[in-house]
N, C-alpha and C positions, 0 to 999 in steps of 0.2 A: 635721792638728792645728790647734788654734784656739791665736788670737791669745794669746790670756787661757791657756792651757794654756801656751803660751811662757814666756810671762810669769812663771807663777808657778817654771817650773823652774829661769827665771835667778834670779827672787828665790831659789829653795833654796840653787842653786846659790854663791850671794854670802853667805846667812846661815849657810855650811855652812865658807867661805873666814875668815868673820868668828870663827866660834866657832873652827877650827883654832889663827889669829895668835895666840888667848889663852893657847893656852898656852907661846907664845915657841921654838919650835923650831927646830935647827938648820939643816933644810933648806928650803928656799925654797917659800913659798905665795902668792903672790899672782894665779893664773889658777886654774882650775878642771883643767886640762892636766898641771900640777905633782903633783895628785892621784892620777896614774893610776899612775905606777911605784911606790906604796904606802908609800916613802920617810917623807914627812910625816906617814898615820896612824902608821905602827911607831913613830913619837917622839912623836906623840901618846900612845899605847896606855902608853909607856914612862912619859911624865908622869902619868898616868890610875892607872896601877900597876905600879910601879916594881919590887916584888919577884916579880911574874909575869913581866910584861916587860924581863927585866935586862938588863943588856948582853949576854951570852950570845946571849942570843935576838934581841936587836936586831942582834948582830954575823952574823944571818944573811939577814940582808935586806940584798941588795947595794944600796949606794946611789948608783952611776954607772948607771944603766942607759939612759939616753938615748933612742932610738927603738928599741930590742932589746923587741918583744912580748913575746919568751919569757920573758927576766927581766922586765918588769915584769908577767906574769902569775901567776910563781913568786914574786914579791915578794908580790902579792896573795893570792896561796892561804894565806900564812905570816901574812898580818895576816888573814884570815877562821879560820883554822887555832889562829890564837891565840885569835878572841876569841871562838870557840867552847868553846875546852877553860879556857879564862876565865870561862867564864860556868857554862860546866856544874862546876866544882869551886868558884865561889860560890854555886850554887845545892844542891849537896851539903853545904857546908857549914852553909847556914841550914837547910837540913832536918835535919840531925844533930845542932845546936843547939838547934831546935824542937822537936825528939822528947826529948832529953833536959832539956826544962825541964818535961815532960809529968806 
């Protein structure tokens, strides 16, 4: 990998750290490592949309998970899982919208 390839993943890495903090979250962000047990987006996702992501849903992402892969892979599946079926019932929405202003 080159230098300049490095480079630019820490900078994603930092400008991905920096947009997180904005939106003031309970659990801790300041490494890129903090990231992986999924903890931080789920309270992201929850800020972002609140009535998709309600506590419900947020209360299944466990948020001790430490060096355990398994849960913090299972944590991740639920924040890809979310913002999949997130994405797909807002984009059904503006098509049902669309057709009926037709």
């Amino acid at each position: 990998m080159t230098t300049s390839g490095s480079l630019d993943r820490m900078e994603l890495c930092e400008s991905l750290l920096t947009w997180i903090q904005t939106f003031g979250v309970e659990a801790s962000c300041k490494t890129v490592e903090e990231l992986t047990g999924g903890v931080v987006m789920a309270q992201v996702l929850q800020k972002i949309d609140a009535v998709y992501f309600n506590d419900v849903w947020l209360s299944r992402v466990k948020p001790e998970v430490g060096d355990n892969w398994r849960l913090k892979i299972s944590n991740l599946k639920k924040v890809l899982k979310g913002i999949s079926n997130s994405t797909r019932r807002s984009l059904a929405s503006t098509l049902t919208t669309s057709r009926s202003q037709m």
